[in-house]
N, C-alpha and C positions, 0 to 999 in steps of 0.2 A: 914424337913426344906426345903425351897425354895429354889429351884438354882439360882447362878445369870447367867443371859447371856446376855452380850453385842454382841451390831450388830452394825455393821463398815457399812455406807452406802455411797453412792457419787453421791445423786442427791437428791435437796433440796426439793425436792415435795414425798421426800418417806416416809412420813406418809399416804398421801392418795395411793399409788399405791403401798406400798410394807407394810409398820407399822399393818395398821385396817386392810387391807385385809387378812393378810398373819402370820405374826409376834402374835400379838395380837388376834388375833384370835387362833392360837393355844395356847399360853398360857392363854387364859380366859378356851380352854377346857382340859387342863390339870391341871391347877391349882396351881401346885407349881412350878411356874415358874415365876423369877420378872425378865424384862426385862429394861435395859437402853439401850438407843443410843448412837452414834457417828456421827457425820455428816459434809462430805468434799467435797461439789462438784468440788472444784479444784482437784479432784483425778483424776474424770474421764475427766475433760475438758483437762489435761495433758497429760491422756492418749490417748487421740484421739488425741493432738497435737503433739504425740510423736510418732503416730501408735501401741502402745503397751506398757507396761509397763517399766517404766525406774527405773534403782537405784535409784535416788530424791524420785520418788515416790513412791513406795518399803520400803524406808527408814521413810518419813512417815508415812506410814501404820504401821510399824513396832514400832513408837512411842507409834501410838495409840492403837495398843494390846498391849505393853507392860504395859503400865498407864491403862490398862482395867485389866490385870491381877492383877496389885498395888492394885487395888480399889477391888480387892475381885471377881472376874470375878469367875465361874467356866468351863464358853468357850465363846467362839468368833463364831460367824457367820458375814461373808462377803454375802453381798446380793449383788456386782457387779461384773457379769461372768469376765468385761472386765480386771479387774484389777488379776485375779486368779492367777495368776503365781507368783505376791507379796503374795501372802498368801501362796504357797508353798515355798517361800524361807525364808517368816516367821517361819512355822510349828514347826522346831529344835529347835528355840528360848525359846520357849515357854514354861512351865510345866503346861498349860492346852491345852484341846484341840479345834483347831482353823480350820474352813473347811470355802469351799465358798458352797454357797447356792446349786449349782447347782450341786454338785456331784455326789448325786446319781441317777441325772433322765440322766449321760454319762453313768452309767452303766447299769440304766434301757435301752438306745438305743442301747447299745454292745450286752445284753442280746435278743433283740429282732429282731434283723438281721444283714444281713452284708452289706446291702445296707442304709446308714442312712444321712437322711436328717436333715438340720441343718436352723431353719429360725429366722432369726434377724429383729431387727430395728438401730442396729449400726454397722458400721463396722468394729470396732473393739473385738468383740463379738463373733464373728463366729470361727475365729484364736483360741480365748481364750478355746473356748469349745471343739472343734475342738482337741486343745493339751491335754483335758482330757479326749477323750472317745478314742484318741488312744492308750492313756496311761492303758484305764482300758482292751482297747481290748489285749494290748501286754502282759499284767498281765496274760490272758488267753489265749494267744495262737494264737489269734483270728485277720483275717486281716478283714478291715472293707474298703468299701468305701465311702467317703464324699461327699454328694450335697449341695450346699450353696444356698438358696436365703434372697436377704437382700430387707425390702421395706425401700428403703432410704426417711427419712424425717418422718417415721411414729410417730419415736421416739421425734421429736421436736412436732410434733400434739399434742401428748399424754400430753407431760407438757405443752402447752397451753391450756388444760381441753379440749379438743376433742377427746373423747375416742369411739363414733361409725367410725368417720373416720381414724383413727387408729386402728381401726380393719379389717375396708371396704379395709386398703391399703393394710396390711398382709394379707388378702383371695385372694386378687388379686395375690401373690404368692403359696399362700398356698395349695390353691386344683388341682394346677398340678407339685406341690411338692410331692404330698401326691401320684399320678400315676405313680412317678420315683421310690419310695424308698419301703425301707421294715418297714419304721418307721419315725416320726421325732422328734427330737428335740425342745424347742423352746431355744433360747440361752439366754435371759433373762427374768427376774421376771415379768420385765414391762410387758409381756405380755401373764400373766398366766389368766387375766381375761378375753382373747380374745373369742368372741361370734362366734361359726362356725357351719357349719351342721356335720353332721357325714361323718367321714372321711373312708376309705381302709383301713388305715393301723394306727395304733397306735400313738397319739402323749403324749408325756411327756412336763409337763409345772412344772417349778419349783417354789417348794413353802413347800407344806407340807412336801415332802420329804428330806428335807433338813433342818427343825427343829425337824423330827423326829430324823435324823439323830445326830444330836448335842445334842438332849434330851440323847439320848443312852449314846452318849460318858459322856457325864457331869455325866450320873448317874451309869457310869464305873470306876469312880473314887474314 
């Protein structure tokens, strides 16, 4: 029997840059897997009016996995870094299981050095991610250091359908990011389709790994 899984999103263009790319794509190649939506862009516009994640919004969020769970849910994927820290004070709530997208490629960068680069298009995205890879480095023991670059503005290009100059702006940081670090992160979904040469050192772009992710737990249950 098919799992269900709902995804909590918070920018209104995320069927073409996160749903067919990303989302739907894995479940067409696995199969049993029916997904529905959720969709708030006042999630994220709050959250950058707020610098970070506030209880209103938290609270929110919280509705909407709850009413996901109602409806027969058997997990929740968050596809926005920025909001993550509402999804872990979600988690207890819950009696399914509920992750943000990006979790596993903070511990693919833990795993991969101690020097870890982190590049965004928002900025409030860096913080968010930023709080989970030191979380999984303290899990292991592990001290890590953080380098941030943000291409501000790349993120508003992207949703007005300009995705080569949205990628032209992130390279502009990206390939002497890639000479500081031992690895990088990217900190959001928005920019897992980013077009670049090959890089030094490793980068994690979040997408697959984080529906694999949620496949496991749903079918842990």
């Amino acid at each position: 029997m098919a799992k269900k899984l709902y995804t909590i999103n918070t920018v209104n263009n995320f069927m073409d840059i996160i749903y067919t790319p990303h989302i739907k794509k894995y479940a067409d190649e696995v199969g049993n897997l029916t997904v529905y939506n959720i969709m708030d862009d006042s999630l994220l516009r709050s959250t950058l009016d707020d610098g970070g994640v506030s209880p209103a919004t938290a609270s929110r969020m919280f509705n909407y996995a709850k009413a996901a769970e109602e409806s027969g849910a058997d997990g929740i994927i968050v596809t926005c870094t920025s909001v993550n820290l509402a999804t872990k004070w979600i988690r207890p709530f819950l009696n399914i299981p509920i992750i943000n997208i990006e979790e596993p490629v903070a511990e693919m960068a833990v795993a991969a050095g101690k020097k870890i680069g982190i590049i965004a298009t928002l900025p409030t995205s860096p913080a968010a991610i930023e709080r989970v890879i030191r979380e999984k480095a303290a899990e292991l023991g592990k001290e890590v250091e953080i380098v941030i670059r943000v291409a501000d503005g790349a993120f508003d290009v992207l949703c007005a359908g300009d995705r080569p100059r949205h990628d032209a702006m992130i390279r502009e940081h990206l390939y002497s990011l890639a000479d500081e670090v031992d690895c990088i992160a990217c900190a959001q979904i928005s920019m897992s389709l980013l077009e670049h040469d090959e890089l030094k050192v490793p980068i994690f772009k979040i997408g697959r790994s984080g529906m694999e992710r949620i496949d496991e737990l749903m079918n842990k249950q």
